[in-house]
C-alpha positions as a Markdown table, in Angstrom:
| # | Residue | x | y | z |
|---|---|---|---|---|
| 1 | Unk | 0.0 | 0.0 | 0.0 |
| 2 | Unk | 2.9 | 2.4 | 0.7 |
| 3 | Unk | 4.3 | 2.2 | -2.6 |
| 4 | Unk | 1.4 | 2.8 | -4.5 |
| 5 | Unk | 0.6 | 6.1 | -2.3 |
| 6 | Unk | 4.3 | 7.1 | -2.5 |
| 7 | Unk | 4.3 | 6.8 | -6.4 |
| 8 | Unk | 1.2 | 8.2 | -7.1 |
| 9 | Unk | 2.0 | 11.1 | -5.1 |
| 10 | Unk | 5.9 | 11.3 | -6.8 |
| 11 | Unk | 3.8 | 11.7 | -9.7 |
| 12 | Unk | 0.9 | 13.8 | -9.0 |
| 13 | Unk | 3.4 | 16.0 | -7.7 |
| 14 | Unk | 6.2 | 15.9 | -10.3 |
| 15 | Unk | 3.2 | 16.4 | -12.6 |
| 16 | Unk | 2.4 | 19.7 | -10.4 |
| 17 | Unk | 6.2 | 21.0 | -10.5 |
| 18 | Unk | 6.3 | 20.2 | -14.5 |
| 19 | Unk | 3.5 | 22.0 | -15.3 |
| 20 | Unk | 4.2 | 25.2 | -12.9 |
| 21 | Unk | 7.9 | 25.5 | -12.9 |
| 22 | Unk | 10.6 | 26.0 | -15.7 |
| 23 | Unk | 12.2 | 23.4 | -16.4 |
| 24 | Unk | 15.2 | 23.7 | -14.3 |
| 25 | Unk | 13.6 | 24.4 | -11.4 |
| 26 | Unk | 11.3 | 21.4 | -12.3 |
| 27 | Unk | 14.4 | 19.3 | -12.1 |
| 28 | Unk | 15.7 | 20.7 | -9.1 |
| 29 | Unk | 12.1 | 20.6 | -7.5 |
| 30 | Unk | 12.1 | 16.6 | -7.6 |
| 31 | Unk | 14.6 | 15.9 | -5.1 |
| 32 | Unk | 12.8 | 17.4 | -2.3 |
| 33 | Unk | 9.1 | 16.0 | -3.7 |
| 34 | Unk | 11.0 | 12.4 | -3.8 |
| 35 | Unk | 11.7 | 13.0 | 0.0 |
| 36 | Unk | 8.3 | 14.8 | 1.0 |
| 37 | Unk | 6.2 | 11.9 | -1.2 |
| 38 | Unk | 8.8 | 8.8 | 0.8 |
| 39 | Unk | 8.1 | 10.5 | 4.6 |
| 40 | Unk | 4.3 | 11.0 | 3.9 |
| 41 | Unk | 3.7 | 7.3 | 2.7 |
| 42 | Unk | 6.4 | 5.3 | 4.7 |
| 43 | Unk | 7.3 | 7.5 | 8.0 |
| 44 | Unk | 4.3 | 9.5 | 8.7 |
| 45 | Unk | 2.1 | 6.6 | 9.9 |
| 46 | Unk | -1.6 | 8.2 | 8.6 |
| 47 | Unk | -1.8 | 5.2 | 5.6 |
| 48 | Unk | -0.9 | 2.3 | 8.2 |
């Protein structure tokens, strides 16, 4: 269950950083949406 919330929202973000941001900054944005999408589906404990 974890993986499929954490890659849906990879995606739903990375989908929200292309489509806002240049493309550099889209790039650079998917670092730190990698980490937030990873600590809201495996650490944060509200899916479990």
């Amino acid at each position: 269950m974890e993986k499929k919330i954490f890659w849906t929202l990879f995606l739903g973000l990375g989908l929200v950083a292309d489509f806002s941001l240049p493309l550099l900054w889209a790039l650079v944005a998917t670092i730190p949406i990698a980490v937030v999408s990873w600590w809201v589906a495996y650490r944060s404990n509200w899916f479990s």
